[in-house]
KOLSE-140144 format. One record per residue (C-alpha): residue in one letter; x, y, z. Coordinates in steps of 0.1 Angstrom, whole numbers, plus 2048, in hexadecimal, padded with zeros to 3 digits. Layout:
BEGIN
aXYZ;...
# end
This chain:
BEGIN
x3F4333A67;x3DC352A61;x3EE372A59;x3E0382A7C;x3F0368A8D;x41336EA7B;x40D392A83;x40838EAA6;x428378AAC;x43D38AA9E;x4313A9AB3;x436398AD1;x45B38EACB;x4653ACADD;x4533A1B01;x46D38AB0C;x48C3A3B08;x4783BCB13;x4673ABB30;x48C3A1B3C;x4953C9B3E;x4783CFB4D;x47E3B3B6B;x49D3C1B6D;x48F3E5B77;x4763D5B91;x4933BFBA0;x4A73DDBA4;x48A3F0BB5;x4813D3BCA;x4AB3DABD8;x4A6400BDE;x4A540BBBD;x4CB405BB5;x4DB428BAE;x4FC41FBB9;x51340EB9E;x5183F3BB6;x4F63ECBAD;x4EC3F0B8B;x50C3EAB77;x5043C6B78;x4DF3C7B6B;x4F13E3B4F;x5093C8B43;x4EE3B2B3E;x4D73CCB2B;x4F73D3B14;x4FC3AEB0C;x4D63B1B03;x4D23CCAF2;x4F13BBADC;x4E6399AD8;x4C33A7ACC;x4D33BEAAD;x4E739FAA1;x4CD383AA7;x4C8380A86;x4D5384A63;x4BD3A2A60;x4B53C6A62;x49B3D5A71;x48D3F0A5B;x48240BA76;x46F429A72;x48D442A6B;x47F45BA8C;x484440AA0;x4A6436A8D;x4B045BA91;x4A945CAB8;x4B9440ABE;x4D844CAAD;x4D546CAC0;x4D8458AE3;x4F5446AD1;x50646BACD;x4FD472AF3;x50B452B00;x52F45AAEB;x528486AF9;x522478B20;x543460B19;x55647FB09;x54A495B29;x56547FB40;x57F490B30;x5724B1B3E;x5634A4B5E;x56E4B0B85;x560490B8D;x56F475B71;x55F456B86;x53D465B8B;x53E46EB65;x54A44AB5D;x52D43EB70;x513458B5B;x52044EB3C;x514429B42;x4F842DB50;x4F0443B2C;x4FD422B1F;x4E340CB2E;x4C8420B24;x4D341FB02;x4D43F9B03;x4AD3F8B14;x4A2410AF6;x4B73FCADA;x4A23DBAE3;x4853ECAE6;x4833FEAC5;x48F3DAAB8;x46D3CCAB6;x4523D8AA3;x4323D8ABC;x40F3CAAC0;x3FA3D6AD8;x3F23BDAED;x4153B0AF1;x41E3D0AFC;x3FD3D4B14;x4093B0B20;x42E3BBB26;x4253DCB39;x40B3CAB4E;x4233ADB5A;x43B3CDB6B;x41A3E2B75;x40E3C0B8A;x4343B8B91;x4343D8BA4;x40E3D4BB2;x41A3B8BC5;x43F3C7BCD;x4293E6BDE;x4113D0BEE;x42B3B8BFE;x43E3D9C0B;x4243E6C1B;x41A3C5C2D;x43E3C5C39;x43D3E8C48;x41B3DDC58;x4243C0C68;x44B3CEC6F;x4583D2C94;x4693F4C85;x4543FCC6E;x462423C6F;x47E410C59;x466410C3A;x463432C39;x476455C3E;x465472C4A;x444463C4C;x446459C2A;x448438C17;x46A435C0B;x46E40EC06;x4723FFBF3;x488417BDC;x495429BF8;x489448BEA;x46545ABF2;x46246CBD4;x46F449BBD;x45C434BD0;x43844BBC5;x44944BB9F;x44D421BA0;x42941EBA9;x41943DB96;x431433B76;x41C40DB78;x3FB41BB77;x3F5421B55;x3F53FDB48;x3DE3EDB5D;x3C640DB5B;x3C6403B36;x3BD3DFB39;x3A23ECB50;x3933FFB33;x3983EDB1A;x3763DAB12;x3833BEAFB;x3973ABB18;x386391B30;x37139FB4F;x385393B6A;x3A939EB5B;x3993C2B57;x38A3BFB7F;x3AC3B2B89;x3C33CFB7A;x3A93EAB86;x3AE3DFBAB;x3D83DDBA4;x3D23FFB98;x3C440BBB4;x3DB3FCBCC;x3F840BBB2;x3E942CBC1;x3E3426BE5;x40841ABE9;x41443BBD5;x3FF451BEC;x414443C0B;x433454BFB;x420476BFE;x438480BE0;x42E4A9BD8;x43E4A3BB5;x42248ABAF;x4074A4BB6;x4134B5B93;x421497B82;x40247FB86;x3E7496B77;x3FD4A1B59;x40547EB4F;x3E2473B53;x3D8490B41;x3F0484B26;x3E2460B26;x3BD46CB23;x3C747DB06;x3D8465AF5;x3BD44BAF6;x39E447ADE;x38243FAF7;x388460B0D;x364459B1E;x36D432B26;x39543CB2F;x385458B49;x36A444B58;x382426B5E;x39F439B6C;x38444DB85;x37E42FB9A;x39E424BA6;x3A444BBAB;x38544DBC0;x38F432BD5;x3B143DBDA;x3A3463BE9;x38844DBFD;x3A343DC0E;x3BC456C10;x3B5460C38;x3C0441C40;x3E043EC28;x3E6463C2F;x3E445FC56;x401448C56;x417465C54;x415475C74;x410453C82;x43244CC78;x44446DC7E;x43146DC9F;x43A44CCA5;x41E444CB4;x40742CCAA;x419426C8B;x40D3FDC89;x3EA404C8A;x3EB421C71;x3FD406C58;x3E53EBC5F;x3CA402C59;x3DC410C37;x3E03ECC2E;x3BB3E3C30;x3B3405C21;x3CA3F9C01;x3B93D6BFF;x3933E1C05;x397400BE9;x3AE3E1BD4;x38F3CDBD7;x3763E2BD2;x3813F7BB4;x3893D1BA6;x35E3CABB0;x3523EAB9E;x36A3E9B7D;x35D3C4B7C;x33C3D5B79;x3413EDB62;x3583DCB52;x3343BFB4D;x3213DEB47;x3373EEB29;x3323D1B15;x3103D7B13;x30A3FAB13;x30F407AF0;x31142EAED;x307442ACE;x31B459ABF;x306475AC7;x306470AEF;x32A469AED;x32E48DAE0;x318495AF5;x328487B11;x346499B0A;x33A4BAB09;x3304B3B27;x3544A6B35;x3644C1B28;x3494DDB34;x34F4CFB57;x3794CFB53;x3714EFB47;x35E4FDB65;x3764EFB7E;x3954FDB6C;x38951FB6F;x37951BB8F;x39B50DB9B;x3AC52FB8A;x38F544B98;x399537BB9;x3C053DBB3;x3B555FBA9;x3AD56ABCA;x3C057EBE4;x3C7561BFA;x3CF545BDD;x3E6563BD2;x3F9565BF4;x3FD53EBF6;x40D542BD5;x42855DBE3;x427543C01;x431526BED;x44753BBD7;x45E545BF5;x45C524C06;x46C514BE4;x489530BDB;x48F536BFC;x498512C04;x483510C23;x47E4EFC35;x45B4DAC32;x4454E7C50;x4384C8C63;x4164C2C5E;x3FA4A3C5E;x40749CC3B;x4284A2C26;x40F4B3C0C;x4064CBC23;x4264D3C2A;x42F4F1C10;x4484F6BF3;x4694F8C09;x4874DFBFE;x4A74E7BF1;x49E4E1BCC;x4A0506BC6;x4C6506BD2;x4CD4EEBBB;x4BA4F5B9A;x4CF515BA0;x4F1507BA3;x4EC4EEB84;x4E050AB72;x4FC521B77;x510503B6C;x4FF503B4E;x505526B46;x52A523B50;x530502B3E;x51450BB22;x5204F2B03;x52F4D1B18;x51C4D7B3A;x5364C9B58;x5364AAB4F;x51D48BB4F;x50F484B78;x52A4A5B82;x5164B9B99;x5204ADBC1;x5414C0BC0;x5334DEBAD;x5144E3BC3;x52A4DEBE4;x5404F9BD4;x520511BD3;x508508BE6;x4F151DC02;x4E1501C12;x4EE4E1C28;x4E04C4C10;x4FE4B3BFD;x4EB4A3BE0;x4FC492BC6;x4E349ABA7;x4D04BEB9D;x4AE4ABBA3;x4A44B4B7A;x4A74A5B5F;x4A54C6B48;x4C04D1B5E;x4D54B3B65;x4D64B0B3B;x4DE4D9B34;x4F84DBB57;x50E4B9B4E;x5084B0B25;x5034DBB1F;x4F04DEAFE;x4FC4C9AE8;x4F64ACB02;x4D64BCB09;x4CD4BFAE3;x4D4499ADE;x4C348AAFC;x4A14A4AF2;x4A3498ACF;x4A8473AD2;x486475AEC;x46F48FADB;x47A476AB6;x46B45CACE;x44E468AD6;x44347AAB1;x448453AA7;x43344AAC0;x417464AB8;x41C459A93;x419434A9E;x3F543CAB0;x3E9447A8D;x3EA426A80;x3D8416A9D;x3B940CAAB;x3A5415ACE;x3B83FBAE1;x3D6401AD2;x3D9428AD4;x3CF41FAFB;x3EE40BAFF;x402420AF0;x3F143AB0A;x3FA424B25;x422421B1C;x423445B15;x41644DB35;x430439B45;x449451B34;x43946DB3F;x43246AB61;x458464B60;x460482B4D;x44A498B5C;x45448EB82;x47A488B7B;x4794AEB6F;x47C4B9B90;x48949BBA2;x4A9481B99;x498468B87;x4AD463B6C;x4C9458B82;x4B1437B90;x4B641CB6F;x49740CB86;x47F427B78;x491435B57;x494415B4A;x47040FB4B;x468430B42;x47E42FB21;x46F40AB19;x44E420B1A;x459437B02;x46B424AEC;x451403AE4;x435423ADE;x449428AC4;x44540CAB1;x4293FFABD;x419404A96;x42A3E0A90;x43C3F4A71;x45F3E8A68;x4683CDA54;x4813B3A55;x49C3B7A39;x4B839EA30;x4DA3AAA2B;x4F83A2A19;x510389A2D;x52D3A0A2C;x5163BFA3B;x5073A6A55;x52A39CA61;x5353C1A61;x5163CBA7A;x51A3ADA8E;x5413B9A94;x5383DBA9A;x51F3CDAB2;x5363BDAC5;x5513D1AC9;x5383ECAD5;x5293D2AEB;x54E3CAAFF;x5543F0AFF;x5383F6B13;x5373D5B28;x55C3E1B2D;x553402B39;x53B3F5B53;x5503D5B62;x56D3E8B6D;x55C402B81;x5453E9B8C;x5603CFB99;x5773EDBA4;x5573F7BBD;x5513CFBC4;x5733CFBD3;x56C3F2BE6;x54C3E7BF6;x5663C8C00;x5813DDC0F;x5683F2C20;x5563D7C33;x5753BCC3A;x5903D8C44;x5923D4C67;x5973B0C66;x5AC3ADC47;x5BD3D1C48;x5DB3C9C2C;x5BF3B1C15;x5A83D0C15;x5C83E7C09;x5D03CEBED;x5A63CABE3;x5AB3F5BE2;x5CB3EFBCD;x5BA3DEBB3;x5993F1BB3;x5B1412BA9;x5BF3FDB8D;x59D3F0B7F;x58F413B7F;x5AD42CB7B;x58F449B7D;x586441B9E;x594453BBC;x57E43EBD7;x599425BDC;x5B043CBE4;x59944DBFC;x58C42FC12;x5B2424C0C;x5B8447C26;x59E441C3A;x5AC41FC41;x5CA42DC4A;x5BB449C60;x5AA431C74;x5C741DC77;x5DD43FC7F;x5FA43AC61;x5F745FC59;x61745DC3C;x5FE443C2C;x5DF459C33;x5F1475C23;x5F8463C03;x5D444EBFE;x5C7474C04;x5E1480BEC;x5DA46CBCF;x5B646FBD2;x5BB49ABCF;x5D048DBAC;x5B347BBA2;x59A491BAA;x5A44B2BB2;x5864C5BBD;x57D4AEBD6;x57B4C0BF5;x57B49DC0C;x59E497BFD;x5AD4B3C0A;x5964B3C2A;x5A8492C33;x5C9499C2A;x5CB4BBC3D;x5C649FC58;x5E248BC51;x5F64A7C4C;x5ED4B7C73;x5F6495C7F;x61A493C6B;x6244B6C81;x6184CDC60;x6024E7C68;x6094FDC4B;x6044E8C31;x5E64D9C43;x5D44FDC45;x5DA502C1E;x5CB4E2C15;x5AB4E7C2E;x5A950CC1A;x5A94FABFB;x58D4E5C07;x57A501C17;x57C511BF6;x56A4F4BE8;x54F4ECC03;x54B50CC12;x5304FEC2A;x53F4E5C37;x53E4E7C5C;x55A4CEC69;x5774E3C56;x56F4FDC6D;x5724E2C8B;x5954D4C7A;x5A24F8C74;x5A34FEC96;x5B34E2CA2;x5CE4DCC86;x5ED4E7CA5;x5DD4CACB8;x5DE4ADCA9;x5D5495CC0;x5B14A5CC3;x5AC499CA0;x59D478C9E;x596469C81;x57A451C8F;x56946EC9F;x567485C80;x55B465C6C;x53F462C86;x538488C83;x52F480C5C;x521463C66;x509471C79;x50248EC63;x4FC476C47;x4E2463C5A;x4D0481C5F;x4C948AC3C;x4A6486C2C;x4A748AC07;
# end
């Protein structure tokens, strides 16, 4: 067996391991992204396990770079801060839930730093989840085409399925361009592989364009910037990724139409049969003309000098446009829509409606929060709040009606829950990563510093988008996104295999697995403790005393939770045992103190039980925790008549409100 050969196998061990973690992530997108832990503990045991079985396969060590040995030793230290960060957490069960989702990310980089990297296997691996969600977009799509409520696929007018999320959905399909874009270019590969990933990068785009996600406006261009750079064949890379750009802006009256069409429900089939046939004709055709050039490129040699030349010429143009784009801010009027958009941001004003979601100017609440988590920060500056602490804080100090559970940025999710030293580690074990990476590309070729461009760009898009959205809190685009990062760097195929003495491999394989049934440990309870929530919840009214005992044991599998406790009261409420509303209520305030819900409900009970005293103090202390809440007002004044306080009907009141609210 040649040495190539050798070479090339033992690159590719890594694609199975990684190709499982990477199925994983486009299963859980294909269920609405998975944030809840109902979701994705499951899928986080199994990356654990993984991630275990991989560092004690063998009787070896693999002998790392030490940057990417250091980084991953640094996410190590962050996983043990956000696990340390319980201790001083409002919210215990929503920082138990943080700290394993930090876990599982650590697993998905551990097995992917495992394997030293060859290109192609690392091409093949990202291009399997780039056409995994090609088809997962496509088959969407078709559904909301040919759906007799189609409105159900989107929110607002925008595409929100299948993550459930506008602004994720855009990130899944933006985050999978970047690999197929690189088989496209790459000249070496067979004709018709090259055709067909052009055309599933072009329907990567027209699908993404549905979401009309603003944060992709900025996030898009930098990370393609990013790629371009990080290429060899600039020329080729920007010729190639200009086609299925083109034909995404020629078709984009059709895809952008579907917005009003939708919000105006009016119309709304045609508008997605004609988007549909706008995706499949600019699928096909950007397939026909990368074929071509893709025929042509093998023939066509360039010199040297007219590449240089060439370039000049690119960059002359970028250039001209820059400062014709500045030259054009300049003026009075670009200076007034910056004020504009300026006050439309800080001063949390709502989207105006418009033809398109683009159009519709920098209003959101994102301001309002960035400011809160910040604050945190500076109040909390060395341990932050506590890993995924930020609903009860922002309720606390909020100036706007939106009740959202994560600061939308990743810079500020890090510096308001980890604080600096949290921050420090997570910043260090990624920028570690991606100097490796950078050192990596040295070593390799055209083709392989354009894969390497292609996982990187992945990371990017991700970083650069999840910097002003909650990205890291979806496993269905971080773990991707981290697989990116992590297999650039070591995609040099360094490392070597190194035995070790018997007595040093038994010592890692213990450590290994007591680590291992920590963590599985860590995840199973809270995940079965929720398992026999969501059973309570839905099998209450049937089986009222079954769902009581499922609640009992869901507080013993997961002492930090107080959401037994609390659908235990709201059982009660509903079934008007106020003594037993009063205590379920009561417990969850011990467990979680600063939850204004708690004491909400209890003041409830307590009306009910002939206690309107001690009913007003505990709807102060609630008050004094969710200032803006409007049914404490409606409760306050009705805590001397009991009767006029229904559970059922302030349960629909939330439910209501709830339905209402568009991320």
């Amino acid at each position: 067996m040649s040495s190539t050969l050798v070479r090339t196998l033992r690159g590719s061990v890594g694609f199975v391991p990684v190709s499982l973690l990477l199925a994983l992530s486009l299963f859980w997108a294909a269920r609405g992204g998975e944030v809840s832990s109902l979701g994705w503990y499951p899928g986080a045991v199994f990356a654990v396990l993984l991630a275990a079985a991989v560092m004690v396969a063998s009787g070896q060590a693999v002998d790392v770079p030490r940057p990417v040995a250091v980084a991953v030793a640094l996410f190590a230290g962050l996983v043990v801060w956000t696990y340390a960060s319980i201790t001083w957490s409002d919210d215990r069960e929503a920082a138990l839930d943080g700290a394993n989702r930090t876990l599982l990310y650590l697993a998905v980089i551990v097995v992917a730093v495992r394997f030293a990297w060859r290109s192609g296997a690392l091409l093949a691996c990202l291009t399997l989840y780039s056409a995994g969600v090609a088809v997962l977009g496509l088959v969407t799509l078709w559904s909301a085409a040919h759906a007799q409520s189609p409105e159900s696929f989107f929110v607002a007018g925008r595409l929100a399925s299948p993550m459930g999320y506008q602004n994720a959905n855009a990130a899944l399909f933006l985050m999978a361009f970047w690999a197929p874009v690189t088989v496209a270019t790459s000249r070496d590969l067979p004709l018709l592989l090259r055709s067909a990933a052009a055309g599933a990068a072009a329907l990567l785009l027209g699908i993404a364009l549905l979401c009309q996600s603003r944060g992709s406006l900025g996030a898009f261009p930098v990370s393609a910037v990013i790629y371009v750079l990080l290429t060899r064949s600039r020329l080729r890379t920007l010729l190639f990724l200009a086609v299925p750009v083109a034909a995404c802006a020629a078709a984009s009256p059709t895809l952008l139409h579907v917005y009003t069409a939708v919000v105006d429900a009016s119309g709304e089939h045609a508008a997605l049969r004609s988007a549909l046939l706008a995706v499949v004709v600019s699928t096909a055709a950007v397939a026909l003309v990368v074929g071509l050039l893709a025929w042509s490129d093998r023939r066509v040699v360039v010199s040297d000098r007219a590449r240089r030349v060439i370039g000049i010429t690119v960059a002359a143009v970028a250039a001209v446009a820059l400062a014709s784009g500045g030259a054009l801010a300049a003026r009075a009027d670009g200076q007034h829509a910056l004020v504009r958009g300026w006050h439309e941001f800080v001063g949390n004003e709502v989207p105006s409606a418009g033809t398109s979601h683009f159009g519709a100017g920098l209003g959101s609440n994102r301001y309002d929060f960035w400011r809160v988590a910040w604050g945190l920060f500076v109040d909390h500056p060395i341990g932050g709040v506590g890993s995924d602490n930020f609903a009860i804080q922002y309720l606390e100090q909020r100036r706007s009606q939106e009740e959202p559970i994560y600061p939308h940025s990743l810079e500020l999710r890090a510096l308001s829950q980890t604080g600096v030293v949290g921050t420090a580690l997570l910043a260090g074990a990624m920028g570690l990563l991606f100097a490796a990476a950078l050192r990596a590309r040295r070593s390799l070729g055209s083709f392989g510093a354009a894969v390497s461009a292609a996982s990187l760009g992945l990371f990017f898009y991700w970083l650069v988008h999840g910097s002003v959205d909650w990205f890291w809190e979806f496993p269905s685009l971080s773990l991707p996104a981290l697989v990116g990062l992590a297999c650039a760097a070591r995609l040099d195929g360094s490392g070597t295999d190194e035995a070790q003495p018997r007595r040093r491999r038994l010592l890692l394989r213990a450590a290994v697995a007591v680590a291992a049934a920590v963590g599985v440990a860590a995840m199973v309870l809270p995940w079965l403790s929720a398992q026999e929530t969501a059973s309570a919840t839905a099998g209450w009214g049937a089986h009222p005393q079954k769902a009581l005992s499922a609640l009992g044991r869901a507080r013993r599998l997961n002492p930090l939770s107080e959401t037994p406790d609390l659908t235990r009261g709201s059982i009660y409420a509903l079934l008007h045992d106020w003594p037993a509303m009063d205590a379920a209520f009561g417990a969850a305030e011990q467990r979680t103190p600063k939850d204004w819900y708690a004491h909400f409900e209890r003041a409830i009970a307590l009306a009910h039980l002939g206690q309107p005293r001690v009913a007003a103090r505990e709807l102060a202390v609630a008050r004094s925790l969710d200032p803006r809440e409007p049914t404490i007002g409606l409760v306050a004044a009705r805590l001397h008549e009991p009767k006029s306080l229904d559970p059922a009907a302030i349960n629909e009141i939330f439910l209501s409100r709830a339905a209402a609210i568009v991320h």
